[in-house]
ZANU-619615 format. One record per atom (N, C-alpha, C): y, x negated, z negated; residue in three letters. Coordinates in pm, whole numbers, plus 50000, padded with zeros to 5 digits. Atoms other than C-alpha are relative to their C-alpha. Layout:
N
YXZALA
...
// end
This chain:
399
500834999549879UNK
519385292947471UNK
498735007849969UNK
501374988250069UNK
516705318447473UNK
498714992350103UNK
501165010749948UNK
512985309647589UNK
499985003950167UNK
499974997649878UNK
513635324547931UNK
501164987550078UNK
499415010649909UNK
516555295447972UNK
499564988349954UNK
500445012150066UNK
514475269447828UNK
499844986550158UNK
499935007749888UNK
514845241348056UNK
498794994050060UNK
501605001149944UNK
511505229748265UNK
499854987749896UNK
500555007150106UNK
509665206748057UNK
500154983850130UNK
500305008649891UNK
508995180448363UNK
502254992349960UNK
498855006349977UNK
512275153648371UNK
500505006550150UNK
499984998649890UNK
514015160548644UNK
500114990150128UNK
500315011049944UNK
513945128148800UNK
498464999850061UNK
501845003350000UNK
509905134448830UNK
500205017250070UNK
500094982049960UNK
510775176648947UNK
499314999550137UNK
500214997849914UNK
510105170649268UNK
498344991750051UNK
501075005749977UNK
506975153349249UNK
498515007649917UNK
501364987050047UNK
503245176249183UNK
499174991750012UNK
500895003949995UNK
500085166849187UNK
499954992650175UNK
499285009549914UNK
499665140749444UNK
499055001950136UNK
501314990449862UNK
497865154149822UNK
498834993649971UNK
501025001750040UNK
495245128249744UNK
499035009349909UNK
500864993250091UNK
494255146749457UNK
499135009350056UNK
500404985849898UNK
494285179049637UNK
499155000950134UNK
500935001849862UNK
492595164449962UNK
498844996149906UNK
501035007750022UNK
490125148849762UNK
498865012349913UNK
500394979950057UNK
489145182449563UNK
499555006950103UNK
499904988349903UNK
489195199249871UNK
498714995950061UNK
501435008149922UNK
486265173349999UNK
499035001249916UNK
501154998650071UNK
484135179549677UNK
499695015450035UNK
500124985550024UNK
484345219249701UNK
499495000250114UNK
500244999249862UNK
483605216350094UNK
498694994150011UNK
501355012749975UNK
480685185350090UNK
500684992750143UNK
499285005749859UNK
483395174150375UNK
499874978449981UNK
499575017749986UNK
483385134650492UNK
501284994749882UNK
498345005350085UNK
486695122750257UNK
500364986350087UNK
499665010249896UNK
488565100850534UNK
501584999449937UNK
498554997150077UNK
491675109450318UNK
500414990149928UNK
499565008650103UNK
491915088250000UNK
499294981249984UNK
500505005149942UNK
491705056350087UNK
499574982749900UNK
500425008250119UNK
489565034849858UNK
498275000950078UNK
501385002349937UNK
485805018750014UNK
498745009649934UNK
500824991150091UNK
482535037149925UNK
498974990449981UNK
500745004649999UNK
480825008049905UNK
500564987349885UNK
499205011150109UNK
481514977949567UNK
500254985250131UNK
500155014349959UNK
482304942349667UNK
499344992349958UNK
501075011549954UNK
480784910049660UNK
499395003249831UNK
500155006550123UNK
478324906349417UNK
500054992449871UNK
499575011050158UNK
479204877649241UNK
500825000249984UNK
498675000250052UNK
482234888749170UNK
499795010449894UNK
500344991750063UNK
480964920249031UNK
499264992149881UNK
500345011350105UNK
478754896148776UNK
500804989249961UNK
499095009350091UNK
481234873648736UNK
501095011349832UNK
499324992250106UNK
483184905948546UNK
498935003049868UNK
500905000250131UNK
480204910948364UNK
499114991649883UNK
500105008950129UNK
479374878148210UNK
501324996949927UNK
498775004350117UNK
482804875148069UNK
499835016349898UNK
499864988050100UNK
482474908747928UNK
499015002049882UNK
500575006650109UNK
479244895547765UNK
499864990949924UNK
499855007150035UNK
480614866747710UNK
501484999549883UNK
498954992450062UNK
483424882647514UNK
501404994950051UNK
498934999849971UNK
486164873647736UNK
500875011250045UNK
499244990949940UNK
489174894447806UNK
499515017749927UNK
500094986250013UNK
487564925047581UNK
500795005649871UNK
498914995450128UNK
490404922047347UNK
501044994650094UNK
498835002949954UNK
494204918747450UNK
500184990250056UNK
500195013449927UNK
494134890847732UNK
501734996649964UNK
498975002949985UNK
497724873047714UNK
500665009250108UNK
499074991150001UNK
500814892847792UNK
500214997150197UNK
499555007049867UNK
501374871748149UNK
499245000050132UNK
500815003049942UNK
497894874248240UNK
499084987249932UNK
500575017750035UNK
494894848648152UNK
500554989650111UNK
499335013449881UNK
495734813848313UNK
498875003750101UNK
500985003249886UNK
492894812748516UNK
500155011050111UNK
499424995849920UNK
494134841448727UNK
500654997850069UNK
499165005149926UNK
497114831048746UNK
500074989850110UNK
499675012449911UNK
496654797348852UNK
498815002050116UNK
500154997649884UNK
494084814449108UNK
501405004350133UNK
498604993249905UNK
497044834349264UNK
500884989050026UNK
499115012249949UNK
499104801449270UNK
499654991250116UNK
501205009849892UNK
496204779749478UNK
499855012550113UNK
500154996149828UNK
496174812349709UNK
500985001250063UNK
498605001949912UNK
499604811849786UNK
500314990050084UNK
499615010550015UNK
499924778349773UNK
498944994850149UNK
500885000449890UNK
496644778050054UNK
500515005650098UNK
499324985749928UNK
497534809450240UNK
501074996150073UNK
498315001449910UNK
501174803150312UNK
501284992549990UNK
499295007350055UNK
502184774850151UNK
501034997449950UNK
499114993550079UNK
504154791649901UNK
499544989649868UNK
500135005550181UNK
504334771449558UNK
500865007849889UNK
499034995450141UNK
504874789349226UNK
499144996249903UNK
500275004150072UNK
504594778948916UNK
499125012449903UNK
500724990850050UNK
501324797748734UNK
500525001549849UNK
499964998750143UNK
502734797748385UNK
501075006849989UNK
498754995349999UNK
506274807248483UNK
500415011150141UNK
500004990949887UNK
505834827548822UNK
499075008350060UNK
501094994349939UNK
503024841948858UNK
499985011849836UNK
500644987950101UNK
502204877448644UNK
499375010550054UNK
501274990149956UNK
499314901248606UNK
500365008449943UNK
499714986150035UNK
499684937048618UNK
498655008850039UNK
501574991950029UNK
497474968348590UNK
500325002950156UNK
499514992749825UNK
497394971349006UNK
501674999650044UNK
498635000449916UNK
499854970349289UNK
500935011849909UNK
499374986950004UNK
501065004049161UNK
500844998249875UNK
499434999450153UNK
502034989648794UNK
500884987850073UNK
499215011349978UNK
503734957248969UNK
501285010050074UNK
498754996849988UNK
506034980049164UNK
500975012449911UNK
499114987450077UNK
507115004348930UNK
500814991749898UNK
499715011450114UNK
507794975848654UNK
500754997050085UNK
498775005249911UNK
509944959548956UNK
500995008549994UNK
498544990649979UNK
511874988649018UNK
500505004749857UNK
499834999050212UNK
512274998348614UNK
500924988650023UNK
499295018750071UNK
513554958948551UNK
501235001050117UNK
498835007549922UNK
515924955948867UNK
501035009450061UNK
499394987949947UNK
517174991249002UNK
500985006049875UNK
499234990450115UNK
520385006848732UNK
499805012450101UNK
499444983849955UNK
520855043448830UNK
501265000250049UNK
498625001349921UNK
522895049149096UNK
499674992050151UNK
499975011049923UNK
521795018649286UNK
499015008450144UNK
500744992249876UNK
520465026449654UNK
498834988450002UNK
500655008649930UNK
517045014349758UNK
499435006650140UNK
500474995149893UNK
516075011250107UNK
498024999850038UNK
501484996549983UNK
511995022250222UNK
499964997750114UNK
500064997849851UNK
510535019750560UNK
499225011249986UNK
500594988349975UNK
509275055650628UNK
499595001450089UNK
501004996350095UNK
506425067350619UNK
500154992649912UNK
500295006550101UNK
505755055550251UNK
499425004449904UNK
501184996950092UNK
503195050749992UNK
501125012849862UNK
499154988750085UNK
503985083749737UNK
500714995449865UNK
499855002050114UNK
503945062649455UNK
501634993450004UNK
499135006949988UNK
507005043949611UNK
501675007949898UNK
499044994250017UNK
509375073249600UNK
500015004249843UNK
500414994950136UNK
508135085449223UNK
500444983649902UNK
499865016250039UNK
508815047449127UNK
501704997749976UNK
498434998949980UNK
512735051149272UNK
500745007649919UNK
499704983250043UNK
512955082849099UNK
500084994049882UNK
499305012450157UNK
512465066348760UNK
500494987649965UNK
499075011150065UNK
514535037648770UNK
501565009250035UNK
499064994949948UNK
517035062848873UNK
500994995450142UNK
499065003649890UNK
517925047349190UNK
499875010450132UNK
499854991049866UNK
518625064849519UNK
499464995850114UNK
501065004849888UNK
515765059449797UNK
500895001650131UNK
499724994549840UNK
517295056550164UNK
499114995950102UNK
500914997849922UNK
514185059950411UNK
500894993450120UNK
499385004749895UNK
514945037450720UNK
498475002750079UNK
501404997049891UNK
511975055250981UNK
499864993050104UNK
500825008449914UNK
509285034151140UNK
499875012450141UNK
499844990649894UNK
509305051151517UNK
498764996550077UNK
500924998449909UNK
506255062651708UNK
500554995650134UNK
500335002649833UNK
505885042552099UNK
499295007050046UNK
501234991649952UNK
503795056752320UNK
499574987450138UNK
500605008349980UNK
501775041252533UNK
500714987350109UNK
499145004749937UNK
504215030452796UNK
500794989149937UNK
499585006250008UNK
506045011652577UNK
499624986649906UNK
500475011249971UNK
503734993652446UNK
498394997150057UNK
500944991649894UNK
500404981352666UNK
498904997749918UNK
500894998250108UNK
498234975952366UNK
499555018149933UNK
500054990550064UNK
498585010952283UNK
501235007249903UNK
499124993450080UNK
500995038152079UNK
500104990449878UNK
500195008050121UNK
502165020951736UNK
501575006149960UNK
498954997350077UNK
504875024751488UNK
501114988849985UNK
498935011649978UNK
508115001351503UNK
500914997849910UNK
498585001350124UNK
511284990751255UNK
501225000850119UNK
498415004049959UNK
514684995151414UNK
500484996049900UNK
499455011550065UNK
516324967751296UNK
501505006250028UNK
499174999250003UNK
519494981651391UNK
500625011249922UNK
500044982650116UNK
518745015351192UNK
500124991849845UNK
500355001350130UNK
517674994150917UNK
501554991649917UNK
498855011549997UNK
520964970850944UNK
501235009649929UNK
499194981450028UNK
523265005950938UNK
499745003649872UNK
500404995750115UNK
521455015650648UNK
500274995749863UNK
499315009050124UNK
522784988350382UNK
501595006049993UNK
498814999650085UNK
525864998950181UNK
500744990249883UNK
499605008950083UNK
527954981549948UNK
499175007549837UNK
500334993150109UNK
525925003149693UNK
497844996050018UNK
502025005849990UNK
521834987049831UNK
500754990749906UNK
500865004850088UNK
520304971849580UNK
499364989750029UNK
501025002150017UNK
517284966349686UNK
498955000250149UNK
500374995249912UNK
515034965349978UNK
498264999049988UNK
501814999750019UNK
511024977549961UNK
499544998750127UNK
500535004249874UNK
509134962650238UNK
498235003449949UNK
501315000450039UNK
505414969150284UNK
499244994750146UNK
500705006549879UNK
503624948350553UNK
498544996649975UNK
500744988149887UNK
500564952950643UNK
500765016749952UNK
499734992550068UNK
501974986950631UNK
499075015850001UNK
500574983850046UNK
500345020050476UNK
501125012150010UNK
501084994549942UNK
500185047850627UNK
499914997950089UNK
499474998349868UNK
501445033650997UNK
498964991950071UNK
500735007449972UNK
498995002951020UNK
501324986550067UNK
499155010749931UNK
501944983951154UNK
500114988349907UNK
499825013650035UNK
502364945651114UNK
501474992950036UNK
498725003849956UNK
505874934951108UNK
499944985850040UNK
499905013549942UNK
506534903551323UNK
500874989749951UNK
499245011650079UNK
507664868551235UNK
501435007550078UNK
498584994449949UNK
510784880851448UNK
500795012949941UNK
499854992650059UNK
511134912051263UNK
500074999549870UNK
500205002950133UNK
510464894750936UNK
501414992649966UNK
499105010149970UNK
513024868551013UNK
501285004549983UNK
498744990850022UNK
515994891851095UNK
500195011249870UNK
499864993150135UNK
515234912750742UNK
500414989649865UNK
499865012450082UNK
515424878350576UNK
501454998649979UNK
498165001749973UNK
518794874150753UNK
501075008849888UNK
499104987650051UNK
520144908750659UNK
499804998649853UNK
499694998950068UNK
519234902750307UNK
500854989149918UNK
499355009550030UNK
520584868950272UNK
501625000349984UNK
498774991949948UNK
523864879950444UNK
500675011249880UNK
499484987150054UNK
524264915050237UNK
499184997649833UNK
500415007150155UNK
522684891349873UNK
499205013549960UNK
500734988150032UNK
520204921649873UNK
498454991949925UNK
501785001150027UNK
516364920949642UNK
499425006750075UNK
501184996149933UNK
513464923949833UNK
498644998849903UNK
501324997950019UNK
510134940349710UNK
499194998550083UNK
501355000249830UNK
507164931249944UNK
498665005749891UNK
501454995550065UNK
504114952149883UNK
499454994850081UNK
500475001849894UNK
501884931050065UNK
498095001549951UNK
501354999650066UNK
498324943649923UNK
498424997550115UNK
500784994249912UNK
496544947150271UNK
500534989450066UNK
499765013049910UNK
497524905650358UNK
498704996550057UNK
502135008449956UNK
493194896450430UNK
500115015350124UNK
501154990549901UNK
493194930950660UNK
501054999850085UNK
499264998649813UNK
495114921050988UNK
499025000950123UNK
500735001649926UNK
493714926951288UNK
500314995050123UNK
499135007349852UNK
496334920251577UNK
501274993949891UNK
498405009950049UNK
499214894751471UNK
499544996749914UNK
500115010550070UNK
499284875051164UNK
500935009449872UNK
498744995550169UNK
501024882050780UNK
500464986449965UNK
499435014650050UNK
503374859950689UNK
501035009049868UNK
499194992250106UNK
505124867950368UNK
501234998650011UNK
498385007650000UNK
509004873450332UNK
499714987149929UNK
499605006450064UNK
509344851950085UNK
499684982150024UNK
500195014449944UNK
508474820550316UNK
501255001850103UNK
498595003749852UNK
511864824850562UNK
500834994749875UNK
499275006950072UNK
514534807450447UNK
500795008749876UNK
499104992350063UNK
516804819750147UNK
498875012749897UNK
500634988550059UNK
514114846150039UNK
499124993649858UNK
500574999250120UNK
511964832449762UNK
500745000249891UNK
498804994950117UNK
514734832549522UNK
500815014749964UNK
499364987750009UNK
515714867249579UNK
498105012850060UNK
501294995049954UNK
511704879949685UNK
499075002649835UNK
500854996250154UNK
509514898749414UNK
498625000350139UNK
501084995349919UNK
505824898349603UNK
498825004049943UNK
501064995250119UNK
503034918249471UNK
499225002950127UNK
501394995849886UNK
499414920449576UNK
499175006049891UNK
501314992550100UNK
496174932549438UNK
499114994650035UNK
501515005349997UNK
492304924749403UNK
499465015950071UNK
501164989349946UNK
491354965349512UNK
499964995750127UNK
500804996249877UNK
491724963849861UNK
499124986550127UNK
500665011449918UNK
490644928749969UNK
498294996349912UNK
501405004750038UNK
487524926649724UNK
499185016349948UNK
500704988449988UNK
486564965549733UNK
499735001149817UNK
500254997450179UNK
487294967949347UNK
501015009749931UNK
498164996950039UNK
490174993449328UNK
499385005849883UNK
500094991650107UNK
488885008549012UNK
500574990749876UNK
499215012250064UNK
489724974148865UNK
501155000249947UNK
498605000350020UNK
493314976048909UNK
500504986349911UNK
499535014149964UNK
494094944448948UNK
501294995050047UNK
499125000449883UNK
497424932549097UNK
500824989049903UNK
499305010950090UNK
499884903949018UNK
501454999150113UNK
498335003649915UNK
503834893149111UNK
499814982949972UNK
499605019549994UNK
504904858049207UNK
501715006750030UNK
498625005149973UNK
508334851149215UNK
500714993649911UNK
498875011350107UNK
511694831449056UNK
499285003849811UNK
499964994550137UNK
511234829448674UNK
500735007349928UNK
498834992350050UNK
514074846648620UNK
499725016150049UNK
500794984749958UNK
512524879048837UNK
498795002249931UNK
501104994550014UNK
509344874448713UNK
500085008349836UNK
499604996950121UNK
510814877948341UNK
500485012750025UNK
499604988449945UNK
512504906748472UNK
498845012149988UNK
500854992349931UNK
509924924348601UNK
498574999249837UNK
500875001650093UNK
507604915348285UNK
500455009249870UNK
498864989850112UNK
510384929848015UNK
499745018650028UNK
500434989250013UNK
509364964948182UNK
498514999949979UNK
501574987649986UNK
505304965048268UNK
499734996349830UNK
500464994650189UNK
505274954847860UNK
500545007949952UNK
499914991750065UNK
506344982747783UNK
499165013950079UNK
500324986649934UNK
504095005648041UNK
498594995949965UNK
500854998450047UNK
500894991148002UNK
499754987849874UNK
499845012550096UNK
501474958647803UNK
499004989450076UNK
500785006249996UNK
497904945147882UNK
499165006950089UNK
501614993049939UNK
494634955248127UNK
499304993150051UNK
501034999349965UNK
491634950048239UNK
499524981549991UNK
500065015650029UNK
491174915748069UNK
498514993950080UNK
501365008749895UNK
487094910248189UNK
499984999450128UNK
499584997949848UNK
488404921648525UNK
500474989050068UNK
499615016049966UNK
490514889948540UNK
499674990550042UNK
501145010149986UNK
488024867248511UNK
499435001350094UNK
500194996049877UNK
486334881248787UNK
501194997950136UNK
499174998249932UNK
489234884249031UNK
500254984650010UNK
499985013149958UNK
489854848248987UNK
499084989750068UNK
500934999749954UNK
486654840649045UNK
500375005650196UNK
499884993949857UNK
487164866149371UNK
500804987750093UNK
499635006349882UNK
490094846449517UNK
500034983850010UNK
500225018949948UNK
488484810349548UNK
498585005550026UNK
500944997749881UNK
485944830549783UNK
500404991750113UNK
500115007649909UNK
485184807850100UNK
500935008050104UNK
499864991049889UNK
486954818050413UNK
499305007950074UNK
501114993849899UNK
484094829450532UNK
500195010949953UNK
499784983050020UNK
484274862050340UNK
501275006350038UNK
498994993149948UNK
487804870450426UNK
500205001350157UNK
500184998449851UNK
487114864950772UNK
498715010950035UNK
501054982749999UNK
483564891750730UNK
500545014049986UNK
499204985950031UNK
485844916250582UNK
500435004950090UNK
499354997149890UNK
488304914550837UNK
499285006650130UNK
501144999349912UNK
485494916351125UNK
499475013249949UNK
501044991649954UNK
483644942350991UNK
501125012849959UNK
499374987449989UNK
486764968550912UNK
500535000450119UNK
499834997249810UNK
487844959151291UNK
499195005150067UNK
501064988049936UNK
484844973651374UNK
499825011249979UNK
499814987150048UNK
485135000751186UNK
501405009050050UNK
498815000549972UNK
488385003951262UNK
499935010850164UNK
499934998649850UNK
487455004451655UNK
499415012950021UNK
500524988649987UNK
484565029751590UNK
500945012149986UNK
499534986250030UNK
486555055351476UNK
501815004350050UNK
498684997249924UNK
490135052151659UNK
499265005350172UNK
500604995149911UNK
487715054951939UNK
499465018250021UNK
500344984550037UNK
486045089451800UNK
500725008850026UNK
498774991850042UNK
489405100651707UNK
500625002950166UNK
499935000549855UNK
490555096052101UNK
499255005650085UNK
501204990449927UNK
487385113752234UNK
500655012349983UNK
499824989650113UNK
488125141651959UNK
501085007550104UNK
499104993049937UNK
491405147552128UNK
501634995749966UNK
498565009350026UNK
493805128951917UNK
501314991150058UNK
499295015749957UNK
496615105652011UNK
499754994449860UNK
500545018550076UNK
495255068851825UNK
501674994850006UNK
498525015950052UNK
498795048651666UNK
498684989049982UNK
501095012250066UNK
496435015151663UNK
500274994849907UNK
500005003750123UNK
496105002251360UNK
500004981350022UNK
500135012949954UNK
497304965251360UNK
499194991449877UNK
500694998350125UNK
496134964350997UNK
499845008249861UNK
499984990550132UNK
495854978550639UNK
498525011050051UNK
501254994949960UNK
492345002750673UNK
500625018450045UNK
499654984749927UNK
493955035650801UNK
500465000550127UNK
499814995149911UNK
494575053551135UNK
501065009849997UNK
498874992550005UNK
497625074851194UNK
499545008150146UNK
499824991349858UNK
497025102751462UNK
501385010049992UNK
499264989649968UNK
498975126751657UNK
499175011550028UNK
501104982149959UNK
497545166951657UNK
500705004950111UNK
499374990449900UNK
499955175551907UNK
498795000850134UNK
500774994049882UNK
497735169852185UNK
499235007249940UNK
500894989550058UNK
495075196551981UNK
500715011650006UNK
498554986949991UNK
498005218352010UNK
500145005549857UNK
499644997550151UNK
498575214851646UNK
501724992449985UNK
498835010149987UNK
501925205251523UNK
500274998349790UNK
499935000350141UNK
501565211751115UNK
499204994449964UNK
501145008550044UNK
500135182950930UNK
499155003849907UNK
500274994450140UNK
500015202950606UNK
498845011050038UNK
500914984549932UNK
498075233750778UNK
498434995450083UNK
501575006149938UNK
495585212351000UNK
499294997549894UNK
500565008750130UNK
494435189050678UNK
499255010849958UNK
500884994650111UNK
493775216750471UNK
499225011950072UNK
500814990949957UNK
491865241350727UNK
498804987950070UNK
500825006249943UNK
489825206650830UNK
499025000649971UNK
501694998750028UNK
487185208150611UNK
498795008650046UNK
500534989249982UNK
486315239250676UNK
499484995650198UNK
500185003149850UNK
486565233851077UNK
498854990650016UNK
500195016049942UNK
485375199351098UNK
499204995249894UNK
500615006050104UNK
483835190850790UNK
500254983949937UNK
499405013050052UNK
486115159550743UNK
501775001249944UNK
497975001750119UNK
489445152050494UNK
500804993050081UNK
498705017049925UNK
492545133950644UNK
501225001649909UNK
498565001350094UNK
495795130150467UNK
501195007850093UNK
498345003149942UNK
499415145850603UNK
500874990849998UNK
499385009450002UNK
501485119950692UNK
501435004049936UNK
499144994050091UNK
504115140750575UNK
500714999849876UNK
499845000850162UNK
503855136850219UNK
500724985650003UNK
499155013850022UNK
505215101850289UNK
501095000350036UNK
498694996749944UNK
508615113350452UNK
500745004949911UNK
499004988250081UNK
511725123150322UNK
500465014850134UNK
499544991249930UNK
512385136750676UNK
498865003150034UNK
501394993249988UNK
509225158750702UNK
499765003550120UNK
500234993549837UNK
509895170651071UNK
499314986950082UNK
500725012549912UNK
509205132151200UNK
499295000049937UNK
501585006849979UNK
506035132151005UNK
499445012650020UNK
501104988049963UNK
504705167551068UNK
499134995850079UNK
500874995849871UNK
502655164551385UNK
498624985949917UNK
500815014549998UNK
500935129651212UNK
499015004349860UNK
500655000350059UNK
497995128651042UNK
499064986049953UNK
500785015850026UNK
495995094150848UNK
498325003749919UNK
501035001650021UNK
492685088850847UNK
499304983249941UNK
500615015850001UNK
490595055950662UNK
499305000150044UNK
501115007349952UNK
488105037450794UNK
499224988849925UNK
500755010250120UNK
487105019250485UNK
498885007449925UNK
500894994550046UNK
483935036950472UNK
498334994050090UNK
500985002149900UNK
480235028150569UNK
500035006550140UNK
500674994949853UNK
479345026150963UNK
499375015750003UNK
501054987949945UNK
476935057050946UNK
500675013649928UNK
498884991850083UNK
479705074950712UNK
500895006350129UNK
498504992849868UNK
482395072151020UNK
499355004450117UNK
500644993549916UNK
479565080551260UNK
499515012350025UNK
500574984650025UNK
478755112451122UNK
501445009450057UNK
498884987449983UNK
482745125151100UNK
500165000950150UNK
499644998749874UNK
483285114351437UNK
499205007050086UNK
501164987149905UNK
480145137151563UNK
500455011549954UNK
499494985350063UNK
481845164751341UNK
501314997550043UNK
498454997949977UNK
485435158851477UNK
499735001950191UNK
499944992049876UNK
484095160151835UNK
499825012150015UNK
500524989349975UNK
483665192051820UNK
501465009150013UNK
498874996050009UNK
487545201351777UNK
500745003850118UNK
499244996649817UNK
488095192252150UNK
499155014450055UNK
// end
């Protein structure tokens, strides 16, 4: 083989995956001085005493050497007491509960431990990028079951994104696996309903399918309620559920995130992330546990003040010229450019800065079928008031 047929260096399992639009949107907002409404992480820390709680353990020398493999207990057995509060889920903190470096290390370790090559898993599309790059190295085969734009007619709340259940039903083979659920969901804002939750329960009970729930964005509902699979019948025995500490306590640098489920999954799922990161962010821990035996009162402020945020700027975006998908939760906005008489997500985004002086994401990049997400574009709203007040005086200007 000569050096001209040298084979690409990149796996090819990973070929189709580049630097990730975040990156590139987010670059594109330093070189510009543009708003960044793109990558969607707060610009503001969380609670204080949570932030000091990380830093007396770190002077107190906890967690700044190799915390246990499982997680410290005191995490854990936070995450047990919020389940166990929350949604009156019981798992056992010593045997069901594990800490990983972030949502992003709990599902890749899931899919690693439970996906052989070959195996199909099903997505609801749109989906987070990391999902498909995740599928890709356990070698399994992603099949995208697309969430479908309403419009306003059909429903009277406003446009929103939906599951066909009968698409998604169609979609199981004697060759699924696996099924990745993400409720609140990123990038659509949609909140899947106990009725919608219920009949996915069914179908996996029925067709003895695993379910992943990314549910990281459970504290940011704004219309309807989160209820986790893994409370319908039949599901916690076959339910992996992973959350995180970034986006409910404004700490994503943390990377934070933990799985509950059977001991027999969670072992599973543990046998890979020790071998990806083994161990992280041990003083972080301490903190985070700390975080979730916060009062209700703060998860109810949060909520409240990104619904406001939320409102400001689906509002803006609707002046602007946009069609608004409402956001039922999770901190992003999903527009349509068609009314702007745009129809390329990839082409608007990256001539926005310049125009408009604000970042947004292509919804695109989350599709396998790129034509249903062209026209859509996602914007956050997890940024200071006087932050989303500025873009939205620089995005009126588009109409």
């Amino acid at each position: 083989m000569t050096s001209t047929e040298r084979r690409p260096l990149l796996n090819r399992r990973l070929a189709e995956f580049g630097t990730t639009i975040f990156a590139e949107m987010s670059a594109l907002a330093v070189k510009t001085g543009a708003i960044n409404l793109g990558q969607g992480f707060p610009d503001t820390d969380g609670p204080e005493s949570v932030r000091e709680a990380a830093v007396r353990a770190l002077r107190d020398g906890r967690g700044n050497q190799y915390p246990p493999g499982p997680g410290i207990p005191e995490l854990r057995e936070a995450v047990a007491e919020h389940q166990a509060k929350r949604y009156a889920l019981t798992y056992d903190p010593d045997r069901e509960v594990l800490v990983t470096a972030g949502a992003t290390e709990a599902l890749a370790a899931s899919l690693l431990a439970l996906v052989e090559p070959g195996d199909e898993v099903i997505a609801l599309e749109p989906y987070y990028d990391s999902y498909a790059a995740s599928i890709a190295l356990a070698g399994g085969t992603r099949v995208p079951v697309t969430l479908r734009p309403t419009t306003a007619e059909d429903d009277s709340d406003g446009p929103r994104f939906r599951l066909d259940l009968d698409e998604l039903r169609d979609a199981v083979t004697d060759r699924t696996r696996l099924l990745l659920l993400n409720t609140p969901h990123n990038p659509t804002g949609t909140v899947l309903t106990r009725d919608e939750l219920a009949a996915i329960a069914e179908l996996a009970v029925e067709r003895d399918l695993l379910v992943v729930t990314d549910e990281v964005y459970e504290h940011l509902v704004f219309d309807g309620e989160h209820i986790p699979l893994a409370s319908f019948p039949g599901m916690r025995e076959r339910t992996v559920t992973i959350s995180s500490a970034g986006k409910t306590f404004s700490f994503t640098g943390w990377k934070v995130g933990w799985v509950t489920a059977t001991p027999e999954l969670v072992t599973a799922v543990r046998s890979a992330k020790q071998f990806l990161t083994f161990v992280s962010a041990g003083p972080f821990q301490y903190a985070v546990a700390e975080a979730l035996a916060l009062p209700d009162s703060y998860f109810h402020d949060l909520r409240e003040d990104l619904r406001a945020k939320r409102d400001l700027l689906a509002a803006g975006l609707t002046d602007a010229g946009f069609g608004v998908h409402r956001a039922q939760g999770t901190y992003f906005i999903t527009t349509d450019i068609r009314p702007l008489g745009e129809s390329d997500g990839f082409a608007f985004c990256r001539s926005l800065p310049e125009r408009a002086g604000v970042v947004a994401v292509p919804n695109a990049v989350f599709y396998d079928h790129k034509d249903a997400g062209a026209p859509f574009v996602r914007f956050a709203f997890c940024k200071r008031e006087h932050v989303l007040t500025e873009a939205v005086t620089r995005l009126a200007g588009l109409r």
